[in-house]
C-alpha positions in Angstrom: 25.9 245.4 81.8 22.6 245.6 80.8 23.0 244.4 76.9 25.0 241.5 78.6 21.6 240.9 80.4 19.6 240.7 77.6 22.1 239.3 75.5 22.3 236.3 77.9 18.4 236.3 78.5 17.8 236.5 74.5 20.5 233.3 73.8 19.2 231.0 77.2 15.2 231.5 75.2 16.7 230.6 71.5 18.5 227.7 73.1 15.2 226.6 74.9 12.8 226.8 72.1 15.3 225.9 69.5 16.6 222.0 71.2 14.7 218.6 70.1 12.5 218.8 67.3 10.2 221.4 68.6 7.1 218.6 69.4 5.6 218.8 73.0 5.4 214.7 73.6 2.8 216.0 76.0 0.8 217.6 73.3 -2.3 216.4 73.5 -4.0 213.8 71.5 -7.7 214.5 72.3 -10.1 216.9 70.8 -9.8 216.1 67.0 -10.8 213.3 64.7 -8.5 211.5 63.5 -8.8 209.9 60.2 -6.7 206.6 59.2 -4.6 207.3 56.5 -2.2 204.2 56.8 -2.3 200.5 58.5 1.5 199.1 58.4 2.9 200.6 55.4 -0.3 199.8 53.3 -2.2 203.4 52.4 -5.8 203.5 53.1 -7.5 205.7 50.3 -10.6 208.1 52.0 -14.1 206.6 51.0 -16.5 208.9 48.3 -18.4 208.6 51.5 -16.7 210.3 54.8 -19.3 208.0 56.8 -17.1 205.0 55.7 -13.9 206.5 57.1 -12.3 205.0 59.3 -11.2 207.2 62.3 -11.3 207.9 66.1 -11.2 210.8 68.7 -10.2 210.8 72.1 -12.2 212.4 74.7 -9.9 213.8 77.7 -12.9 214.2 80.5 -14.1 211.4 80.0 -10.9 208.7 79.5 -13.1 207.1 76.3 -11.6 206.5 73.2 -14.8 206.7 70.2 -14.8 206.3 66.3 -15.6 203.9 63.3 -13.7 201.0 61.4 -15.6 202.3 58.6 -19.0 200.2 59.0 -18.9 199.5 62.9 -18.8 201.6 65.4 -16.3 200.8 68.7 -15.8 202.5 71.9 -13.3 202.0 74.4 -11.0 203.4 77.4 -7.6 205.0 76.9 -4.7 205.9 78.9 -2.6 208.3 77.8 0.8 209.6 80.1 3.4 211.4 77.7 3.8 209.3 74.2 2.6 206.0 76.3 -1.0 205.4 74.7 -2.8 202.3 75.7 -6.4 201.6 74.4 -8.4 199.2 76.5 -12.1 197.6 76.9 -12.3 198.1 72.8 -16.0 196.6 72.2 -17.5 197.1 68.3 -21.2 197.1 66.5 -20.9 193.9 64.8 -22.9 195.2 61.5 -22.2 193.3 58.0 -20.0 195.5 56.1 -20.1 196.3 52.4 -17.5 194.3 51.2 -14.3 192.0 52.1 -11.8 194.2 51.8 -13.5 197.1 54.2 -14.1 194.3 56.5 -10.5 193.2 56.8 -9.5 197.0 57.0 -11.5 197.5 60.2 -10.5 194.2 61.7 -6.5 195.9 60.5 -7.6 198.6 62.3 -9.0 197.9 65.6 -6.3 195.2 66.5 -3.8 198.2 65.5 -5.6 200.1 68.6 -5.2 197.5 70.8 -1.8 196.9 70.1 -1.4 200.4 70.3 1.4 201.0 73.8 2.9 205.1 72.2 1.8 207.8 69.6 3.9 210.2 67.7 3.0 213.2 66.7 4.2 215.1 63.6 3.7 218.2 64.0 0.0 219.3 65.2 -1.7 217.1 62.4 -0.2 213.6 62.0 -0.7 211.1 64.5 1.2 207.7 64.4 0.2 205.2 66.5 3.3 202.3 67.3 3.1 198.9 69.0 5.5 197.7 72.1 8.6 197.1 69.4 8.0 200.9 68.6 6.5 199.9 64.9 4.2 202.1 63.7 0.8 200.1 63.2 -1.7 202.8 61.7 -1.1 206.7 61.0 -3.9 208.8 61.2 -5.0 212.5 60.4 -6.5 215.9 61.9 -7.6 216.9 58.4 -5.5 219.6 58.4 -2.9 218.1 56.7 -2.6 217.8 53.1 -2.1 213.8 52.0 
């Protein structure tokens, strides 16, 4: 009676750790920085210089969603209620950036944000952000993933 016990007790945990594909959509997003590693399908290669990254971290206590495009800084709200991610009130530095193509990047990126309405998470370190159609518009990194 009592291997049938744990028997039973042993199968009911595999079954509930072993069903969907083992990611918490709960898991949170905040804490991190997350670095943009993709707009659309286009790859964005990492700047010599890890100032000119473009990336973002959300900050649980206080709602705020902070980062850079890679030459601007830009601030905003978020809401964030299982993989529904909305990013609101997005206000940027207006400083001249280095060059064109940076400058369209940023602009890439921050209308990706705004756009933003779910996340995805792959595993722990992979964070893909998709618009209302479920597209993914930017895909971004913890750093503790290998590229």
């Amino acid at each position: 009676m009592r291997f049938l016990f744990l028997t039973t007790a042993l199968f009911a945990s595999l079954l509930a750790s072993g069903c969907g594909s083992g990611i918490n959509l709960d898991e949170p997003i905040e804490g991190p920085v997350w670095q943009l590693e993709q707009l659309g399908s286009e790859l964005i290669e990492p700047s010599s210089d890890p100032r000119r990254n473009a990336q973002i971290q959300f900050d649980r206590s206080s709602g705020r969603v902070s980062g850079s495009g890679g030459c601007n800084r830009v601030t905003g709200t978020y809401e964030r209620s299982g993989s529904t991610l909305r990013v609101r009130q997005l206000g940027a530095t207006r400083m001249a950036c280095p060059n064109e193509a940076s400058t369209i990047n940023e602009t890439q990126f921050f209308a990706a944000l705004q756009a933003t309405a779910s996340y995805r998470l792959q595993g722990s370190s992979r964070l893909s952000l998709l618009d209302a159609s479920g597209r993914t518009v930017a895909t971004l990194s913890n750093g503790s993933a290998a590229r």
